[in-house]
C-alpha positions in Angstrom: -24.1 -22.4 32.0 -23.8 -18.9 30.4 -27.2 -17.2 29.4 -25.6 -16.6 26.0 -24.9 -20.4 25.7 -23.8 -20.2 21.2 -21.0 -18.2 22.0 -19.9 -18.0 25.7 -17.2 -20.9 24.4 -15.9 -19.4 21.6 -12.4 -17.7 21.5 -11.7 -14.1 21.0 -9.6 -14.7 18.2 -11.9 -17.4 16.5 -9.5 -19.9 17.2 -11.6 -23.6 17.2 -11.4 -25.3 20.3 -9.2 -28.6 20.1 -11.2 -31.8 21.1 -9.4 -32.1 24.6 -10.3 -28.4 25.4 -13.8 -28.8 23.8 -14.6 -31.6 26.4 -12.8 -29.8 29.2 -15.7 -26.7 28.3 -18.3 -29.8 28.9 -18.6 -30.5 25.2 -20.3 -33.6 24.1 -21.6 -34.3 27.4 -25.1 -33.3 25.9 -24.6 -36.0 23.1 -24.1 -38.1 26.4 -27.6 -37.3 27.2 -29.0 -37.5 23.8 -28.3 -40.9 23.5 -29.5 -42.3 27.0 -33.2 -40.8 26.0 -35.2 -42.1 23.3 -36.0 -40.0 19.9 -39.2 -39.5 20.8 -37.7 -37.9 24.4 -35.5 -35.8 22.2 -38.2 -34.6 20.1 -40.3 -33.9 23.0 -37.8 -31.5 24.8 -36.9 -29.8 21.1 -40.5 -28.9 21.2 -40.4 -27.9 24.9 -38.3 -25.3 24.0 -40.0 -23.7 21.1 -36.6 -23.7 19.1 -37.9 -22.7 15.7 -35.6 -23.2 13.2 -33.2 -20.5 12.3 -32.1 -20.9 8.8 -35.5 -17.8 7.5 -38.9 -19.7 7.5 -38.6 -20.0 11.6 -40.4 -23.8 11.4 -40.5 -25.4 14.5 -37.6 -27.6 14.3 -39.0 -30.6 17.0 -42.3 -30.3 14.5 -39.8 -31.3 11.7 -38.2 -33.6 13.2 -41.4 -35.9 14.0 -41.7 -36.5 10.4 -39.2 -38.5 9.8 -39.7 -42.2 10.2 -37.9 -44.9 12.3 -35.3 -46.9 10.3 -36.9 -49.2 8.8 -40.5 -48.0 8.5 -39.7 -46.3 5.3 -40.2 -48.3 2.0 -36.9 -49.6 -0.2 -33.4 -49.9 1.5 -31.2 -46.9 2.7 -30.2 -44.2 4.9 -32.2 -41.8 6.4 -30.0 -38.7 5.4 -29.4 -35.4 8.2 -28.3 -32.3 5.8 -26.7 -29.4 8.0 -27.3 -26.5 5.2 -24.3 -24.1 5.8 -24.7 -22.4 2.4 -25.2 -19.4 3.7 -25.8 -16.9 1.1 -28.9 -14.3 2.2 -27.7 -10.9 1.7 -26.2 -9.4 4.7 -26.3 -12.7 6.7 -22.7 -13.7 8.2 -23.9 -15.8 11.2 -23.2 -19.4 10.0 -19.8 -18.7 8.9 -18.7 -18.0 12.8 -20.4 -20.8 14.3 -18.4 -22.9 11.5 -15.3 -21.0 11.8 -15.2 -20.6 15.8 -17.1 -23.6 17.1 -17.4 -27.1 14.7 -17.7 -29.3 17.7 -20.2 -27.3 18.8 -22.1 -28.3 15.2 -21.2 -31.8 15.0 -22.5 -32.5 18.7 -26.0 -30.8 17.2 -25.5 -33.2 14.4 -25.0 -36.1 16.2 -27.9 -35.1 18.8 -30.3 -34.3 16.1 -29.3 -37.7 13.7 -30.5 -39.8 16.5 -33.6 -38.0 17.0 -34.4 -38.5 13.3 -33.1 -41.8 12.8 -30.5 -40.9 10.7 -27.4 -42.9 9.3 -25.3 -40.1 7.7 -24.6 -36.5 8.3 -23.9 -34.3 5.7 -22.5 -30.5 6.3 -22.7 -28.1 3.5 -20.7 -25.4 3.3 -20.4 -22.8 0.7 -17.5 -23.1 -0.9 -16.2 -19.5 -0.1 -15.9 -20.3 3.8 -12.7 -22.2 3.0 -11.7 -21.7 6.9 -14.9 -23.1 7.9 -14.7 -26.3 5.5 -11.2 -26.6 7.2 -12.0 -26.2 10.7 -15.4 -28.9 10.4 -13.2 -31.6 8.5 -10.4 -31.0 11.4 -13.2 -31.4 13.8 -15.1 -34.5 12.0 -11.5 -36.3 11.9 -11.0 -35.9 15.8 -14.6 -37.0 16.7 -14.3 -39.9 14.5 -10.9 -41.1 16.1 -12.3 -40.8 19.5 -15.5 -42.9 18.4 -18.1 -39.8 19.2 -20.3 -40.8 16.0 -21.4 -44.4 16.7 -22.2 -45.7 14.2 -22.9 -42.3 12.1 -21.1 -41.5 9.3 -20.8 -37.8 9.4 -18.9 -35.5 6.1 -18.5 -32.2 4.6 -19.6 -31.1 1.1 -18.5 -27.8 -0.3 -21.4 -26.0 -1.6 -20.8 -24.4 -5.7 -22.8 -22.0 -3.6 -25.9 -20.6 -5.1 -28.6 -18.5 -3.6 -31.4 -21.0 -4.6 -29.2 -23.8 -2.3 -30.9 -22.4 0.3 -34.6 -24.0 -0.4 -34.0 -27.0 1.3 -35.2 -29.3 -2.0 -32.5 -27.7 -4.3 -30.0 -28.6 -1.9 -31.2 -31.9 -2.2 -31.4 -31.5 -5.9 -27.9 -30.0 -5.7 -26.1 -32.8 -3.5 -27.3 -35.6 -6.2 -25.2 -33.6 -8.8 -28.1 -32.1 -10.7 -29.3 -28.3 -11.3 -29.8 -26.6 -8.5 -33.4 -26.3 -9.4 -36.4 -26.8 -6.2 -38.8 -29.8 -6.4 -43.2 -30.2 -6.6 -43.7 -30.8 -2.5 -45.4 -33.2 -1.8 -43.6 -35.3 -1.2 -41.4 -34.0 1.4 -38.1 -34.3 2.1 -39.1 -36.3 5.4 -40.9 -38.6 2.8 -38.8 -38.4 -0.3 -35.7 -36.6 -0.1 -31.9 -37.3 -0.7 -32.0 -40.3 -3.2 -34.8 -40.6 -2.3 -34.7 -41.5 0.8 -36.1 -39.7 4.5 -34.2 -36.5 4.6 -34.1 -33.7 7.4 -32.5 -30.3 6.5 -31.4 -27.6 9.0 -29.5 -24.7 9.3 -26.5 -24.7 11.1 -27.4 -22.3 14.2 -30.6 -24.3 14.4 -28.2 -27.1 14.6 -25.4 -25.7 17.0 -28.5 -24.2 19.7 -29.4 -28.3 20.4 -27.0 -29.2 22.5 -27.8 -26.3 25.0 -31.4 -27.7 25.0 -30.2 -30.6 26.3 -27.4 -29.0 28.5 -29.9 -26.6 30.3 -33.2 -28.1 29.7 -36.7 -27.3 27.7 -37.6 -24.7 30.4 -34.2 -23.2 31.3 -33.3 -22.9 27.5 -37.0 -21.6 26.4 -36.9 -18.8 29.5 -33.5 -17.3 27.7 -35.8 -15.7 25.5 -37.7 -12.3 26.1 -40.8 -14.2 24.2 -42.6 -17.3 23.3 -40.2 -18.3 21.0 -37.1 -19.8 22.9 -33.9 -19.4 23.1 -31.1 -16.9 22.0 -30.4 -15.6 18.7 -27.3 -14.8 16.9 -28.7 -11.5 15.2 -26.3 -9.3 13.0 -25.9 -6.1 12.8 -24.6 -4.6 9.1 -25.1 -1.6 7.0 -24.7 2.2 8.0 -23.5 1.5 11.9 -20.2 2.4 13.5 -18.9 -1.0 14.5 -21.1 -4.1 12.1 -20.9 -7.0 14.3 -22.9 -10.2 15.3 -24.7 -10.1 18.7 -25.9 -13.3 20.5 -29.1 -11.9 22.4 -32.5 -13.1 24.0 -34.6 -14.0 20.9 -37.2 -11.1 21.4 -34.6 -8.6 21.5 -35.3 -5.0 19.5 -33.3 -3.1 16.8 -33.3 -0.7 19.2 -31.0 -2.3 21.9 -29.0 -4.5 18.9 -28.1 -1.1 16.8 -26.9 0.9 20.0 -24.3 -2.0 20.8 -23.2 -2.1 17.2 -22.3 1.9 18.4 -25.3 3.6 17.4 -26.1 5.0 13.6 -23.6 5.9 11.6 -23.1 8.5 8.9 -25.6 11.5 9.8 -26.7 9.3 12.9 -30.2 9.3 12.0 -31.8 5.9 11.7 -33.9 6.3 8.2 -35.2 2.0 8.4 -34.0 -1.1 8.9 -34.2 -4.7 7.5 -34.5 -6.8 10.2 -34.1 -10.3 8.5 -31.6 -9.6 5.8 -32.1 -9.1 2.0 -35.2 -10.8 1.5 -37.1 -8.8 4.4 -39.0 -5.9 4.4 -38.5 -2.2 5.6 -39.5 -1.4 9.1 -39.2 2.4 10.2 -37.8 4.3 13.1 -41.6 3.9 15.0 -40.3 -0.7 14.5 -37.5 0.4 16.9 -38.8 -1.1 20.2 -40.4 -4.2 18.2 -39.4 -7.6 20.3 -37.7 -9.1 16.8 -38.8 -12.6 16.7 -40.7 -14.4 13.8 -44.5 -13.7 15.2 -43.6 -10.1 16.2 -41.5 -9.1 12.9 -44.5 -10.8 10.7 -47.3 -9.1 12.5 -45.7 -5.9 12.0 -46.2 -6.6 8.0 -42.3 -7.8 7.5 -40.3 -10.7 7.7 -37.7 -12.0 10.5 -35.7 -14.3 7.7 -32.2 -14.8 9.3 -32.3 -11.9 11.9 -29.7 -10.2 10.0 -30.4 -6.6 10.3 -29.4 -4.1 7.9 -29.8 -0.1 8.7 -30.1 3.0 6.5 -29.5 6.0 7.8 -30.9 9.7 6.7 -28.0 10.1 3.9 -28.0 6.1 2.7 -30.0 5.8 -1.0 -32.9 3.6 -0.4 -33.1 2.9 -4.0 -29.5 2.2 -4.5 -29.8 -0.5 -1.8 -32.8 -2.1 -3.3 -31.0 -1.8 -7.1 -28.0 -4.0 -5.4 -30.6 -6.1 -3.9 -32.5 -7.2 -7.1 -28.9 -7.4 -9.1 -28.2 -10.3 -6.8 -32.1 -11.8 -6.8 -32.1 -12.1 -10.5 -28.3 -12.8 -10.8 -29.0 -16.1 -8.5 -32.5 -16.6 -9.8 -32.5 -20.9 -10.8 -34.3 -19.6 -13.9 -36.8 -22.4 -13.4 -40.1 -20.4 -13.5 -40.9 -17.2 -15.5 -41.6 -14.8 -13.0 -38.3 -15.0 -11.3 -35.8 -15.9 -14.8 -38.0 -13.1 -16.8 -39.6 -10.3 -13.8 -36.1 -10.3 -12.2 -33.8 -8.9 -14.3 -36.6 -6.6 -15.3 -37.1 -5.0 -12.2 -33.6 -4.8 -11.6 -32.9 -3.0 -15.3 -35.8 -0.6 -13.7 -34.1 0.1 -10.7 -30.9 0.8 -12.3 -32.7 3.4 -14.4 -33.9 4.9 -11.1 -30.8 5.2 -9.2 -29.2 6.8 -12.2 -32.5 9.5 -12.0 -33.6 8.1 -15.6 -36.7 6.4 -14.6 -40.1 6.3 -16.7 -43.7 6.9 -15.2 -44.5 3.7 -16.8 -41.2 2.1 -15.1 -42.8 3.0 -11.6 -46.3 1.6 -12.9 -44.8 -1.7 -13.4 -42.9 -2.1 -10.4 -45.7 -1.2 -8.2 -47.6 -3.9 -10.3 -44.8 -6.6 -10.1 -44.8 -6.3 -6.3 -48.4 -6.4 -5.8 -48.6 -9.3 -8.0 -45.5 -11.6 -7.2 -45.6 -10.9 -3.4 -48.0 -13.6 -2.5 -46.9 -16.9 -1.8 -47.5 -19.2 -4.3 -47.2 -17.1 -7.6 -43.6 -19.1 -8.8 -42.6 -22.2 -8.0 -40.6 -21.6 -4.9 -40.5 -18.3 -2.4 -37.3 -16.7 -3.8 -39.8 -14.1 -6.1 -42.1 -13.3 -3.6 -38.7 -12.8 -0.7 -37.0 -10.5 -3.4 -40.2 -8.6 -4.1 -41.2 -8.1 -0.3 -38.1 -5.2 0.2 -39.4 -4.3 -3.2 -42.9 -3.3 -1.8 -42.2 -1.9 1.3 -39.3 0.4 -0.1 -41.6 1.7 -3.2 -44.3 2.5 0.2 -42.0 4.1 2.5 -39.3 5.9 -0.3 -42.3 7.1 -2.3 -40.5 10.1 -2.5 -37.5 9.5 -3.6 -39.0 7.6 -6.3 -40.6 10.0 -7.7 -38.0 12.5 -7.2 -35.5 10.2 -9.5 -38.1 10.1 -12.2 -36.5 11.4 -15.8 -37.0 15.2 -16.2 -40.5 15.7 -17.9 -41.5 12.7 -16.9 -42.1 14.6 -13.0 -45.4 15.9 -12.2 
């Protein structure tokens, strides 16, 4: 087995494997494994491996999965539901789209893996609606797997996503998927308690999803050693913004900007790296001193930022800071669910404010505000969900670190 084990099957042209050529490559042979163990087994090695779950929050995904109960055990009648959340909408992230595009079988057998470790009935793959090749290449992939009786008894299908931001708190989706406003629901309960329908739900992103069948294919230790730190395993990162070749890189979890930006061809444009988001939108600014920083969830957090979807993002010394964070809260307030004032009304404030800055029109008063927006909506727990305090954390660092420039596009007379 290849120490990059997401994508050493994949096809240089993106081409999905047929079922006879995925099962040549050893495909399903881990659902093979899966279901001579016992849940708990499976859950045990999940843990084993420290796979933390790669969709932004970084949850330990064999944690997760102990929460759901046995068939059965839950009260009322039903399913226990499995949602694969492909609505991959984080600003600069483009990871889940390959692994759907390139590699379905490679999902479904973490689907199928992961369903009988949580006791579930159905499967349910979202996809946005925009990765119309993606949609195409799962459904081709379900049909095949079903004909050749590699579900069991599991009844596995796609749903196209509307595809809104908000999807991507696991109780909208829920929400969402029972034809209702995308809007996110009072935890407790859980999904694991009370989720589709009601019933025992477990939600996971789909390169959570696609890395479980190489836990069981290499084992705990083997896959957990891949990494450069405590937490296992590889990680697709990606690599967007002012580089010379954008690109997603399957590395050792732990791996730095450093090493990631110089195989994406170095910096572009005048070459000089000026910061970096190292989890996509939502994250906030690291400098040039964050270059050698081992980019996993504990390391990226210590260093006061947030390692999201590992989707990095680079300025470089000509790039306008506040241009990028004016695009940023354009999309934040656009994709806001409107459920709770500080995101439907401090939004499209800040974002109005930005827009005055990047057009050099921007008030003393304007700066006030933001800094006092960021310093109050940061902390968790201020709206309803965690999409205002993600939009406002590039907010904060960027109004630290481009000080400068903020003051240097204040409105003439309005300069000190």
């Amino acid at each position: 087995m290849t120490e990059l084990p997401l994508t050493s099957r994949a096809r240089p042209d993106r081409r999905p494997h047929a079922l006879a050529d995925w099962r040549a490559l050893g495909g399903y042979a881990a659902v093979e494994r899966a279901r001579a163990m016992a849940p708990g087994e499976v859950i045990d090695m999940v843990e084993a491996a420290h796979l933390n779950g790669r969709g932004g929050a970084g949850f330990p995904a064999g944690r997760k999965w102990r929460f759901m109960p046995e068939r059965g055990t839950s009260p009322g009648e039903g399913p226990n539901y499995l949602i694969v959340n492909g609505d991959e909408m984080e600003p600069g992230a483009f990871k889940d789209r390959y692994l759907l595009e390139a590699l379905p079988h490679q999902v479904l057998e973490g689907a199928i893996i992961t369903a009988h470790a949580t006791h579930c009935d159905e499967a349910i793959i979202l996809i946005r609606d925009e990765y119309r090749p993606g949609i195409a290449a799962v459904e081709h992939a379900i049909r095949e797997a079903r004909d050749a009786g590699l579900f069991g008894g599991l009844h596995v299908r796609v749903h196209p996503s509307a595809g809104r931001y908000i999807v991507g708190e696991e109780t909208a989706l829920i929400t969402a998927l029972e034809g209702h406003r995308a809007v996110p629901r009072k935890r407790p309960p859980f999904p694991a308690q009370s989720g589709l329908w009601g019933r025992p739900t477990t939600v996971n992103n789909v390169e959570t999803i696609s890395l479980v069948p190489h836990i069981l294919d290499l084992g705990a230790q083997r896959f957990r050693a891949l990494s450069r730190t405590e937490e296992g395993g590889t990680k697709l990162y990606g690599v967007s913004g002012r580089v010379k070749r954008p690109q997603l890189i399957e590395a050792p979890m732990g791996t730095t900007a450093r090493e990631l930006i110089e195989r994406a061809g170095g910096v572009s444009g005048e070459g000089r790296l000026r910061a970096f988001q190292p989890g996509g939108g939502a994250s906030g600014f690291l400098g040039p001193e964050h270059l050698d920083l081992p980019l996993d969830f504990g390391h990226v957090a210590a260093a006061g930022s947030m390692f999201g979807t590992g989707m990095l993002i680079v300025l470089d010394g000509s790039a306008c800071p506040i241009g990028l964070l004016a695009r940023h809260m354009r999309f934040y307030a656009r994709e806001s669910c409107g459920w709770c004032t500080p995101c439907r009304e401090g939004l499209p404030l800040v974002s109005k404010i930005l827009d005055r800055f990047e057009a050099g029109q921007g008030r003393r008063a304007d700066l006030d505000l933001l800094h006092m927006t960021a310093d109050e909506a940061s902390p968790r727990g201020r709206s309803f969900c965690d999409l205002m305090g993600g939009a406002m954390a590039p907010l904060a660092s960027g109004l630290r670190m481009f000080a400068a420039e903020f003051e240097a596009r204040l409105a003439e007379g309005e300069r000190p």
